[in-house]
KOLLUMVO-184888 format. One line per field, with one value per residue (C-alpha): x negated, y, z; residue number from 1. Coordinates in nm, 2 decimals, padded with zeros to 4 digits. Example, Ala and Ser with C-alpha at 12.3 -4.5 7.8 and 13.67 -1.06 7.14 Angstrom:
! residues 2
px = (-01.23, -01.37)
py = (-00.45, -00.11)
pz = (00.78, 00.71)
pos = (1, 2)
This chain:
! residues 459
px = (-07.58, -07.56, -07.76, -08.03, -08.09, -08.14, -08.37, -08.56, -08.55, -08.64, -08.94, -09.09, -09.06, -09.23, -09.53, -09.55, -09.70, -10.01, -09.88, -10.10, -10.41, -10.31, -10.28, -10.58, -10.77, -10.67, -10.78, -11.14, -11.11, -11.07, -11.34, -11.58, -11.48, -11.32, -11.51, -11.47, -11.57, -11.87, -11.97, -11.88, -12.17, -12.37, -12.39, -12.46, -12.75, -12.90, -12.86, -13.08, -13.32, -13.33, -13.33, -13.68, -13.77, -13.83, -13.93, -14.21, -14.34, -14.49, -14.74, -15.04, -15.09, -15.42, -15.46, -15.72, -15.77, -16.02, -16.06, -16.34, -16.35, -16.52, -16.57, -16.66, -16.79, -16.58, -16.76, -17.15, -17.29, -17.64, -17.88, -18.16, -18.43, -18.67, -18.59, -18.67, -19.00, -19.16, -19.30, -19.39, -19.59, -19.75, -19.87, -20.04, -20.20, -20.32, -20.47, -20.64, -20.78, -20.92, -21.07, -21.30, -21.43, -21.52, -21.64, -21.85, -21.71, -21.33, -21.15, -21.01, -20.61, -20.42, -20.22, -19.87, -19.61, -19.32, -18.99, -18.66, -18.36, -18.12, -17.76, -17.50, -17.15, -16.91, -16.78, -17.02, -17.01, -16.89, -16.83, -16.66, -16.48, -16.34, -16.19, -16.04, -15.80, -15.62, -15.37, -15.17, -14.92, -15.11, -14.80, -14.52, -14.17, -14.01, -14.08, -13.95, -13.60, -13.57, -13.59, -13.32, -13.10, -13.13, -13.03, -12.74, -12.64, -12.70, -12.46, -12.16, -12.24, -12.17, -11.86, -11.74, -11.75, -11.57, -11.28, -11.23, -11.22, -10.92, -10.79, -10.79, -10.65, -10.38, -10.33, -10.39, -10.09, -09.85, -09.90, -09.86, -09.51, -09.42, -09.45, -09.27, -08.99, -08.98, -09.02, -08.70, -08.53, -08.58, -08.39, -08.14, -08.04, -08.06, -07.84, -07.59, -07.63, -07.50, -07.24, -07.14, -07.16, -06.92, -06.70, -06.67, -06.61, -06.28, -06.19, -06.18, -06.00, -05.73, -05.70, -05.60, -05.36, -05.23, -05.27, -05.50, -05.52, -05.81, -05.96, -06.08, -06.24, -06.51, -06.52, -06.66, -06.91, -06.97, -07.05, -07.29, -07.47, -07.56, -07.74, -07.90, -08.09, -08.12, -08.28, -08.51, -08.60, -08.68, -08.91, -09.09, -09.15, -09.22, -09.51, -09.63, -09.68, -09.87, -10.14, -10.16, -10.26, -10.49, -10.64, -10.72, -10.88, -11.10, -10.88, -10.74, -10.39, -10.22, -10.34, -10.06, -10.00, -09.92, -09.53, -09.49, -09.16, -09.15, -09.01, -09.38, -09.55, -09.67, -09.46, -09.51, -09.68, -09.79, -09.64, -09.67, -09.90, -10.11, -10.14, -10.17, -10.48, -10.65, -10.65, -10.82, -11.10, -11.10, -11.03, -11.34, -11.26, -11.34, -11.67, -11.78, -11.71, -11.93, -12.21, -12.19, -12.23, -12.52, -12.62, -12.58, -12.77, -13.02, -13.00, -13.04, -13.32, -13.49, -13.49, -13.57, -13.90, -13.98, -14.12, -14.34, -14.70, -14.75, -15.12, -15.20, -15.52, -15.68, -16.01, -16.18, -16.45, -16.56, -16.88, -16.89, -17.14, -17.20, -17.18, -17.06, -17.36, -17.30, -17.66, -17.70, -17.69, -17.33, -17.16, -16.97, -16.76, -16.46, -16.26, -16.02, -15.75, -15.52, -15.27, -14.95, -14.72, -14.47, -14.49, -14.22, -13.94, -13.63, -13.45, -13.48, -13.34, -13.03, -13.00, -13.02, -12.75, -12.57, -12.63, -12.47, -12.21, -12.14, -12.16, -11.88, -11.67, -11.72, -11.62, -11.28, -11.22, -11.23, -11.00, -10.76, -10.78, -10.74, -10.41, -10.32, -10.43, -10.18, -09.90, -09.96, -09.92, -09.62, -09.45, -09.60, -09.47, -09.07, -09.10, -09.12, -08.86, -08.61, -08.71, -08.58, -08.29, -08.19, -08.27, -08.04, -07.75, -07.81, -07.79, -07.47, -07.38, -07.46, -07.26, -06.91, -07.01, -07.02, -06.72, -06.52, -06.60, -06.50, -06.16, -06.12, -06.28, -06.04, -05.72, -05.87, -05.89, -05.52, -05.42, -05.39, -05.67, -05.77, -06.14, -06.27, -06.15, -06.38, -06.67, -06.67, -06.69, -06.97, -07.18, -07.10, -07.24, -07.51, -07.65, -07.62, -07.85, -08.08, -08.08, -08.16, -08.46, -08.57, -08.53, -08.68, -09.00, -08.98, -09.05, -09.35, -09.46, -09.41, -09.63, -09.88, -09.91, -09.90, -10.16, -10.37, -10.29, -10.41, -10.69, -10.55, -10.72, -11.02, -11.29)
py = (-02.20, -01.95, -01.70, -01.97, -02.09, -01.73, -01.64, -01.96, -01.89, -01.52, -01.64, -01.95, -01.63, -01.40, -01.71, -01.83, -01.51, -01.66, -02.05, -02.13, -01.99, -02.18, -02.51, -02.44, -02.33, -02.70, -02.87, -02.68, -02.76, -03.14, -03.19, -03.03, -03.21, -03.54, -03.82, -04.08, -03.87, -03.75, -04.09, -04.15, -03.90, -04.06, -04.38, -04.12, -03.99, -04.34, -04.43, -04.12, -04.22, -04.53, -04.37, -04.14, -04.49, -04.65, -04.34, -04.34, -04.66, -04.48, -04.32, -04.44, -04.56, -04.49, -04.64, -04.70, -05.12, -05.16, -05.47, -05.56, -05.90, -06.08, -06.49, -06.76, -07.12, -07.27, -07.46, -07.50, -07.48, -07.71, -07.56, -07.85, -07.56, -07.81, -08.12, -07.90, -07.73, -07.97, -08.23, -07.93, -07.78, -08.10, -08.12, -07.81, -07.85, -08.20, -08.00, -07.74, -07.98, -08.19, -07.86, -07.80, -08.08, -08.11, -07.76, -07.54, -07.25, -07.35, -07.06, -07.11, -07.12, -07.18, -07.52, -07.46, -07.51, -07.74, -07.59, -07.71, -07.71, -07.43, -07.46, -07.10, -07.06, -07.07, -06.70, -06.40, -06.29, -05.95, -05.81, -05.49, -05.42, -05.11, -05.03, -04.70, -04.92, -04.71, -04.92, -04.80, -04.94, -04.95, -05.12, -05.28, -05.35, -05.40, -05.09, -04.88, -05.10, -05.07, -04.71, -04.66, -04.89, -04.73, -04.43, -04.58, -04.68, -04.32, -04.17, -04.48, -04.33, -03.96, -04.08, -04.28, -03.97, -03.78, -04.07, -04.04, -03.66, -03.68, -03.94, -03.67, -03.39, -03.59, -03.73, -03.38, -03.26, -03.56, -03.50, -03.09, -03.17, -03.42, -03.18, -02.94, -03.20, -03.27, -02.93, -02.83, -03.18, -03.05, -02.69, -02.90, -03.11, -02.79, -02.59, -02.88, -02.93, -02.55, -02.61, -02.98, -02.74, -02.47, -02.76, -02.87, -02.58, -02.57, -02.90, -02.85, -02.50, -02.71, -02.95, -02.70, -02.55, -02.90, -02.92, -03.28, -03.50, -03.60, -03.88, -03.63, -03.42, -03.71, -03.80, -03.44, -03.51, -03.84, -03.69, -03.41, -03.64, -03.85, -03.59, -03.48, -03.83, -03.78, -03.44, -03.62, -03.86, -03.56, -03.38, -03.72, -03.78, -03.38, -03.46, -03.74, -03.53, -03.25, -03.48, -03.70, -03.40, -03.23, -03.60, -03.57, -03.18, -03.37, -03.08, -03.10, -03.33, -03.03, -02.74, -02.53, -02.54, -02.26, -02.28, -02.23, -02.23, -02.50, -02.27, -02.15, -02.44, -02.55, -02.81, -02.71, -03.08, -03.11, -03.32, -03.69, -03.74, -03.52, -03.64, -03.97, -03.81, -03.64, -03.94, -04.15, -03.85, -03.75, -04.03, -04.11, -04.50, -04.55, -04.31, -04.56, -04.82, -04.68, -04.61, -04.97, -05.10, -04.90, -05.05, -05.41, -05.34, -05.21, -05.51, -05.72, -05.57, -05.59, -05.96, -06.01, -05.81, -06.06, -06.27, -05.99, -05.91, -05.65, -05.45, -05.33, -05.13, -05.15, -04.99, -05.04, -04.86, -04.95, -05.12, -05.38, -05.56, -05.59, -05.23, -04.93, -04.83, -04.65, -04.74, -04.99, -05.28, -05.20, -05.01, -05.20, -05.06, -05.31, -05.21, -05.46, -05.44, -05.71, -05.89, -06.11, -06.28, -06.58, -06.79, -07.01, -06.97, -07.11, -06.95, -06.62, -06.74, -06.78, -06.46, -06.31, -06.52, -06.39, -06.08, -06.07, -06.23, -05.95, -05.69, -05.92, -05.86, -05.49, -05.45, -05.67, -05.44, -05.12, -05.23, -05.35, -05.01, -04.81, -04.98, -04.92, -04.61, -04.50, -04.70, -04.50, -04.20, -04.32, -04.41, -04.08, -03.87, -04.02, -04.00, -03.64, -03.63, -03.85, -03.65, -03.29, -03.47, -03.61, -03.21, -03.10, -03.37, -03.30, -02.94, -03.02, -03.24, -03.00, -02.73, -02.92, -03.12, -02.76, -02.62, -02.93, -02.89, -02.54, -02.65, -02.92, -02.73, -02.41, -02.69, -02.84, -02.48, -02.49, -02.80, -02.99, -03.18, -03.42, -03.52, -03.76, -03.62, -03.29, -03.56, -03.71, -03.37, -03.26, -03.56, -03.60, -03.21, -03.32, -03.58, -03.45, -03.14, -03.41, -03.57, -03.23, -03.17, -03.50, -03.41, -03.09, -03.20, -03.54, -03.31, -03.20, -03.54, -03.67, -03.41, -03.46, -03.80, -03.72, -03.47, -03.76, -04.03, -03.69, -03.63, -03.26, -03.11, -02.94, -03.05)
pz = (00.75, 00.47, 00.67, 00.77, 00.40, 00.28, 00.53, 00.42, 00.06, 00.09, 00.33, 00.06, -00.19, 00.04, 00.12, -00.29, -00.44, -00.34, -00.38, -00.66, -00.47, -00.18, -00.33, -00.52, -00.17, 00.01, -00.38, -00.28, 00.07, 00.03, -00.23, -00.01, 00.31, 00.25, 00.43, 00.14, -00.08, 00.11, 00.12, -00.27, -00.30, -00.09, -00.33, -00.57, -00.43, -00.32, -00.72, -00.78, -00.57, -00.74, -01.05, -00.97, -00.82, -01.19, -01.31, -01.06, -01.17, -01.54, -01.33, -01.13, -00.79, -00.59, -00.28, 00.00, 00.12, 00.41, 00.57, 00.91, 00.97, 01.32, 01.28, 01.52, 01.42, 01.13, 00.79, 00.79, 00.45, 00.44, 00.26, 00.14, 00.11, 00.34, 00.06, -00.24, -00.15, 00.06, -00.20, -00.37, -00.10, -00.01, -00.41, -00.40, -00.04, -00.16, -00.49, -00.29, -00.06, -00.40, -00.52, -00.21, -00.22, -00.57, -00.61, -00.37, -00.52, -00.47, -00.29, 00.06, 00.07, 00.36, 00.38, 00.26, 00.59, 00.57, 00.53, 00.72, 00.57, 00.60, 00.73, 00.75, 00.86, 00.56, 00.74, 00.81, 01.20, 01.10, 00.79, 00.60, 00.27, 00.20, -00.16, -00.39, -00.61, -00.88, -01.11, -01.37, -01.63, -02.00, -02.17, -01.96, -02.10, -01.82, -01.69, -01.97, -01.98, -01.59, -01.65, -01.91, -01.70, -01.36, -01.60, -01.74, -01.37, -01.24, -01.46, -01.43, -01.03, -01.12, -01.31, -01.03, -00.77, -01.03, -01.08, -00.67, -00.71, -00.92, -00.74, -00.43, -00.59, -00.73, -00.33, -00.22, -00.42, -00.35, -00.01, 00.00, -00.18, 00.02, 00.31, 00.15, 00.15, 00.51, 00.59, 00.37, 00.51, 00.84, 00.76, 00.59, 00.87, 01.15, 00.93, 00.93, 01.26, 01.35, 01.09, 01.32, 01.60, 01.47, 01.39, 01.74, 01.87, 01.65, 01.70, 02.04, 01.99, 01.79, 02.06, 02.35, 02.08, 02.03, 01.67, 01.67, 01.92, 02.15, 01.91, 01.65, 01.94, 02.00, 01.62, 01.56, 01.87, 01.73, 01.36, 01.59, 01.77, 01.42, 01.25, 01.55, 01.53, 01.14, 01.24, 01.48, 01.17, 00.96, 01.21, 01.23, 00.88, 00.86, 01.17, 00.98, 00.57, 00.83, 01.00, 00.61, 00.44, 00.72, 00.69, 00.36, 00.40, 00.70, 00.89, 01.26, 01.20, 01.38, 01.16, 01.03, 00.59, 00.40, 00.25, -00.17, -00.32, -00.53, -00.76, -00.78, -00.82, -01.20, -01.34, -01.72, -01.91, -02.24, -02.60, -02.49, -02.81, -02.68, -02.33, -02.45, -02.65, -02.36, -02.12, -02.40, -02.42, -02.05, -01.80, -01.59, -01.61, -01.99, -01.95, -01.68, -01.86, -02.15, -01.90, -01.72, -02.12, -02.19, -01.85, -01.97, -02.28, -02.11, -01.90, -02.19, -02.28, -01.93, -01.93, -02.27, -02.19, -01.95, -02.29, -02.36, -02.29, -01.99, -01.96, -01.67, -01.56, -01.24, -01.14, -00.77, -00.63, -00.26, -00.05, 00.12, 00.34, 00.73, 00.79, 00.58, 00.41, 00.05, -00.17, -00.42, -00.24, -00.03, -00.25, -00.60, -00.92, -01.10, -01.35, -01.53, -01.82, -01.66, -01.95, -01.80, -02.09, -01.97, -02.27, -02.16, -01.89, -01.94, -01.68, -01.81, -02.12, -01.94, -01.75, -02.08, -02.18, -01.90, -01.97, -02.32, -02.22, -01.91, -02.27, -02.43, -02.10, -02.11, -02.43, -02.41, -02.06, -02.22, -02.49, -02.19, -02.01, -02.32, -02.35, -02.02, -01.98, -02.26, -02.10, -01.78, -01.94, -02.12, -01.78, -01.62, -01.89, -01.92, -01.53, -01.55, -01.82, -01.60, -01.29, -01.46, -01.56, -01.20, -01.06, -01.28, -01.18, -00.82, -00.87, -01.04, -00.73, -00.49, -00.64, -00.68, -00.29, -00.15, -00.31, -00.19, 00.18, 00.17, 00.04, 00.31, 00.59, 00.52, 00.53, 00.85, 00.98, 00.87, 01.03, 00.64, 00.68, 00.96, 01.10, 00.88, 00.57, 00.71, 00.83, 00.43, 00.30, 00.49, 00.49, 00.11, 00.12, 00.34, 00.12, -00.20, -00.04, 00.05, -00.29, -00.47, -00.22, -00.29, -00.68, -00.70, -00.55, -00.72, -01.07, -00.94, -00.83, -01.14, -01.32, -01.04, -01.14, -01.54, -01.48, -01.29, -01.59, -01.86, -01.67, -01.70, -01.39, -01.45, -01.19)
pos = (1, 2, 3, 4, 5, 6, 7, 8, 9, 10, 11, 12, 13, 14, 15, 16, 17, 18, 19, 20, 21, 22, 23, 24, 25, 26, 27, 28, 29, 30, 31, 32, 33, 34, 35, 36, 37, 38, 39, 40, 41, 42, 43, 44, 45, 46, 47, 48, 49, 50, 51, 52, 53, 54, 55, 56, 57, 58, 59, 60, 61, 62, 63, 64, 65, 66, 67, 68, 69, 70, 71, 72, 73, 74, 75, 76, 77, 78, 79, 80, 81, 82, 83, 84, 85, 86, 87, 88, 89, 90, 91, 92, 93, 94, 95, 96, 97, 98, 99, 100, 101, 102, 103, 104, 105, 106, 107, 108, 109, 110, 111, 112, 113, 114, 115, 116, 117, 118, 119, 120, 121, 122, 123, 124, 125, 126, 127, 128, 129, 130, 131, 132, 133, 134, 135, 136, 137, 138, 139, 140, 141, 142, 143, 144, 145, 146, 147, 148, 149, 150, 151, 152, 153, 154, 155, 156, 157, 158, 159, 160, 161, 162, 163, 164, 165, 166, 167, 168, 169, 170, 171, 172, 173, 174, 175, 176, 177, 178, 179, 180, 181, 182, 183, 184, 185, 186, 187, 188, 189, 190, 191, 192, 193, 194, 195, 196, 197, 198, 199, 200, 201, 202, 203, 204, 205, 206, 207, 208, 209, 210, 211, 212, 213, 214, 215, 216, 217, 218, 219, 220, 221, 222, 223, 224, 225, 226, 227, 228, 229, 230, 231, 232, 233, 234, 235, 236, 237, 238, 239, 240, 241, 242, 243, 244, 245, 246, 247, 248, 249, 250, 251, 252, 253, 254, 255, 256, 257, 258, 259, 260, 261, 262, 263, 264, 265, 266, 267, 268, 269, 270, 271, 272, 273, 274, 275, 276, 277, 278, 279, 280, 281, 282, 283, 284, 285, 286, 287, 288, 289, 290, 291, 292, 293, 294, 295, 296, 297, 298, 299, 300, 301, 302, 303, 304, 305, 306, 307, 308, 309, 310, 311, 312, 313, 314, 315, 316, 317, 318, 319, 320, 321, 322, 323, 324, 325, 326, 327, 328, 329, 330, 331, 332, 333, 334, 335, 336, 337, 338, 339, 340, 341, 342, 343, 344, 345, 346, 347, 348, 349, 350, 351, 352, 353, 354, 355, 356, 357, 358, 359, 360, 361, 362, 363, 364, 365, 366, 367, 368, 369, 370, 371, 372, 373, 374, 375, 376, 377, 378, 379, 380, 381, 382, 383, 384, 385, 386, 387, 388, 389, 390, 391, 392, 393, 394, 395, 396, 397, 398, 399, 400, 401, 402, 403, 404, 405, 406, 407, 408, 409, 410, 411, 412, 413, 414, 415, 416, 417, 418, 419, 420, 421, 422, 423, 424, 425, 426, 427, 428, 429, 430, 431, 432, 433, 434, 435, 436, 437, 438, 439, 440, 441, 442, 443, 444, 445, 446, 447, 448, 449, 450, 451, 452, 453, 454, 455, 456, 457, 458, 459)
């Protein structure tokens, strides 16, 4: 066992002079291809979009409208030309006809027809109208607030993929240790399985020499065959860290991880003052916060502008008629300074209510995650505390577990000491190894996690 655990050691010392680069290499590898976060950047991208959206709408929009239309039948219009113009046609026929016959030198004019009245279709046959229509913002509220909101909501975005960043590296790193920990649980639980082995062997050798009797020959098989299934356990948990933190790194679940000694992996934290002071100026969750108030303000504003007046310009040049013909008859100009002001809407009057009341919320939220931001770090940072302190008691354990199954394997070897005295010493050996692997790595989970509450990783 002695042999296996320094070959182990002097192999983890061998791997960890690159350790930090290693953990730092998966860090890089899972920010760049984690699926959630891909898709966290994603949202991030759609909200710039949005963002040059509103933007967008400051400048002017030119665009082409043609229309051809073909009609059949529908309204008559009656035209009473016929009504109108007849009695006065008849009036001057009857005056010309007075004026020949009173004077020889009246001129000749031809009798004035009679007219019938006119009726049209209400819709032309066929007919065209094609228009260049430019229109363009003169003074619009609405626009301007919409703007400074989708800005407020594109950086509460960029925030938000950040927060899931260091939410990953933190998992990133709680899942690298925790393979560590099955991989060292495994080694733990082979080497005591040799050592259950060699302790067969010289129970049985004690038997044939007829120095114990057959019942402590299957208790040592017995003790064997339990830590083989506690062995199967830990290659099943160690199976299950592998294919948690390829998951993460969007990596095949069977890839192979780089070992560090976890003598080489950072554990050092800072004053708890002064993590307390960092997570109040670094954590992503209050900077959204302030973003998504900006937002509501800007929200505020938005819906108060619906009370304001809005100009908008809009100048069309096209031609129109039965056919396209561009002259002075077909062809048409219409500018127009357009003014929209809702003078009374009480509906918006309430979303604006609404939307100082969302501002109200805000403000009591960040003053509830403030407060528990600290207590996280609080907890975090006496964790860390409380987990040196239980390395240094299992160390302690380990030490005086290993030095009392020496003493009771060398009497068993003597014949002073029977079976399950031996099997209590070696399982009390057995778990207190298992409790100081637990330990050591639980110090560096713990400053994961204080590191996570600081916001003490640099992204």
């Amino acid at each position: 066992m002695q042999i296996r655990l320094i070959i182990w050691l002097l192999l983890l010392t061998t791997i960890s002079s690159h350790g930090q680069k290693s953990i730092e290499s998966y860090i890089d590898t899972a920010l760049q291809n984690n699926l959630t976060l891909q898709k966290k950047q994603i949202d991030y991208r759609q909200q710039v979009a949005v963002l040059q959206e509103a933007k967008a709408r400051f400048l002017p929009t030119l665009s082409i409208q043609a229309r051809l239309s073909a009609a059949r039948e529908g309204r008559v219009i009656s035209i009473p030309v016929g009504d109108l113009v007849n009695p006065v046609y008849d009036n001057l026929n009857t005056l010309n006809q007075f004026g020949v016959m009173l004077s020889e030198g009246y001129p000749t004019i031809p009798a004035y027809p009679n007219i019938n009245n006119v009726e049209e279709n209400f819709l032309r046959r066929q007919e065209q109208e094609t228009v260049v229509r430019l229109q363009a913002p003169i003074y619009n509220p609405a626009v301007f607030a919409n703007r400074r909101l989708q800005d407020q909501l594109t950086r509460a975005e960029a925030v938000s993929v950040d927060t899931y960043r260091r939410e990953l590296v933190k998992a990133v790193k709680l899942a690298y240790y925790r393979y560590l920990q099955a991989v060292e649980g495994v080694v733990l639980y082979e080497n005591t399985r040799e050592l259950l082995q060699e302790n067969v062997r010289t129970t049985e050798s004690l038997y044939d020499n007829h120095k114990i009797t057959l019942d402590e020959v299957y208790s040592a098989q017995a003790r064997q065959r339990q830590v083989e299934q506690q062995l199967a356990v830990a290659r099943q948990q160690e199976n299950s860290a592998r294919a948690y933190f390829n998951f993460l790194l969007n990596r095949p679940l069977e890839a192979d991880i780089e070992m560090v000694a976890a003598e080489d992996l950072p554990n050092s934290v800072v004053a708890l003052e002064q993590a307390k002071q960092r997570a109040l100026a670094g954590k992503e969750e209050l900077q959204q916060l302030d973003f998504a108030r900006q937002a509501t303000v800007e929200s505020v504003r938005l819906r108060k502008a619906a009370f304001l007046p809005s100009i908008n310009l809009q100048a069309d040049y096209g031609v129109q008629g039965v056919d396209y013909n561009i002259d002075d008859d077909s062809d048409f100009f219409l500018g127009s300074l357009v003014l929209s002001w809702t003078l009374f809407d009480r509906s918006a009057r309430q979303r604006v209510e609404q939307a100082t009341l969302d501002l109200q919320r805000l403000q009591r939220q960040k003053d509830e995650i403030e407060g528990q931001l600290q207590l996280q770090v609080i907890d975090a940072w006496y964790a860390v505390q409380a987990a040196r302190e239980q390395y240094q008691q299992a160390q302690s354990e380990v030490e005086a577990a290993s030095r009392a199954f020496r003493l009771v394997d060398k009497k068993y070897r003597q014949g002073q000491a029977n079976q399950l005295q031996l099997s209590d010493a070696r399982t009390n050996m057995t778990n207190a190894e298992n409790r100081l692997i637990i330990a050591r790595y639980g110090i560096h989970m713990r400053v994961a996690e204080l590191e996570y509450a600081t916001a003490g990783y640099a992204l």
